[in-house]
N, C-alpha and C positions, 0 to 999 in steps of 0.2 A: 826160849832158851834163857836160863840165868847162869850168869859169869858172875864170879868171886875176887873180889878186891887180890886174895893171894895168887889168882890163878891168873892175873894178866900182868903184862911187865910194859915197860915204854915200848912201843913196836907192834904190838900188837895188834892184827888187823880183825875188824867188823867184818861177820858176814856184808856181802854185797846185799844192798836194798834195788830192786827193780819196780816201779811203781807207773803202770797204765795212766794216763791225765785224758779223759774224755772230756767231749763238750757240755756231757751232761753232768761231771763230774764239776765243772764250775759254775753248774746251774744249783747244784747243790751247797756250796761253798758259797758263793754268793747269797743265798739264801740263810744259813746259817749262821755270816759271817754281817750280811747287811750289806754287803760291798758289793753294787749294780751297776758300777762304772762300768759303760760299756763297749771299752776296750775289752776287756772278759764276757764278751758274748754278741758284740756284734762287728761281723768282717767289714764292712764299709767302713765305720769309725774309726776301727784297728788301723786300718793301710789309711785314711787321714790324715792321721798324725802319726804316721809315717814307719809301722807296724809292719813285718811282714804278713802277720794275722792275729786273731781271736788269741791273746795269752792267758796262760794262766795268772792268777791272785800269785803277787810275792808270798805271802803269806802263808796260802796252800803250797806252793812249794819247798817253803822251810817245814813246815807242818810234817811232808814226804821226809826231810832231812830227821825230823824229829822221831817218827816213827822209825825208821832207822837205830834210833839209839835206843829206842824203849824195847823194838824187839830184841835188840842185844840183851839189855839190863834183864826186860824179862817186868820191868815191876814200872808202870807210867810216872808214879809218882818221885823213881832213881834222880830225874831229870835236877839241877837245885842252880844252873844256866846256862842259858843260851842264848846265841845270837849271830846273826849275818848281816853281809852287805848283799843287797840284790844285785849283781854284775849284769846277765843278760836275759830276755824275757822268756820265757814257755810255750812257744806257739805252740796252735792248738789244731790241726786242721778239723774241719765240720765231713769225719767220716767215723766207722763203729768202730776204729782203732786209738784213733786220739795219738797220743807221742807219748815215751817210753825217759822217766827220770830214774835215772842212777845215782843210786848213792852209797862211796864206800867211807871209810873210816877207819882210824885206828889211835891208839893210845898215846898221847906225848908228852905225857909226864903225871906219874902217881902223886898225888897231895895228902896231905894230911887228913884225918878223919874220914879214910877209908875210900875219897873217892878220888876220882881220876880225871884229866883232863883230855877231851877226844877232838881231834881237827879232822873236819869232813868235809869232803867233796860229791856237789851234785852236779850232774849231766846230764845236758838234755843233745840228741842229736851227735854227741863227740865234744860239747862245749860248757866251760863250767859257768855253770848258772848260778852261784851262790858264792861269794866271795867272804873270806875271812869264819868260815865258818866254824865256831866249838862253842863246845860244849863241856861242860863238868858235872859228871854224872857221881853219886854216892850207890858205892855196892857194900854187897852184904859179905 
């Protein structure tokens, strides 16, 4: 999908993002990313320090928040910042489902040079897992 700087106004809502988090989806992202902390991959450690399980990478789940906005834009490089707080973690249970991150958004104020300011909310389970999240995308 590409949206148009003229065609959105303050209020405007993001398609909903739904995004699958498997175990093996943090085996990949750890791999990727280098990050083998293994509270992201192993349940013993996780509920050690006091886990209810295996979470997902902060990181990967802003990454879910980001895709989000690129599939709006339509274009990966729209993106010009972003940022969050990690509020809660991603568990992850070890089954071929994994858990289910939501993410909607919508517009909260147009800027100058075409782009836009987007506050977005991620969920995992009914709970938001990403605090203070936006982003300022440039459309075309």
């Amino acid at each position: 999908m590409t949206v148009s700087y003229d065609a959105v106004e303050v209020g405007t809502e993001l398609p909903e993002g739904r995004y699958q988090v498997r175990r093996v989806d943090l085996i990949r992202y750890a791999g990727a990313s280098g990050d083998f902390n293994p509270i992201h991959w192993s349940e013993r450690t996780a509920r050690s320090v006091g886990l209810p399980n295996v979470i997902a990478h902060g990181m990967y789940t802003m990454a879910l928040a980001g895709r989000a906005l690129t599939d709006w834009t339509g274009d990966p490089g729209s993106v010009r910042e972003f940022g969050v707080r990690f509020t809660k973690p991603v568990p992850v249970p070890d089954d071929d489902t994994g858990t289910e991150v939501v993410v909607t958004g919508r517009v909260a104020a147009k800027l100058d040079d075409r782009q836009v300011r987007v506050d977005l909310v991620a969920s995992c389970a009914g709970e938001k897992v990403l605090g203070q999240a936006r982003a300022v995308v440039a459309l075309p």
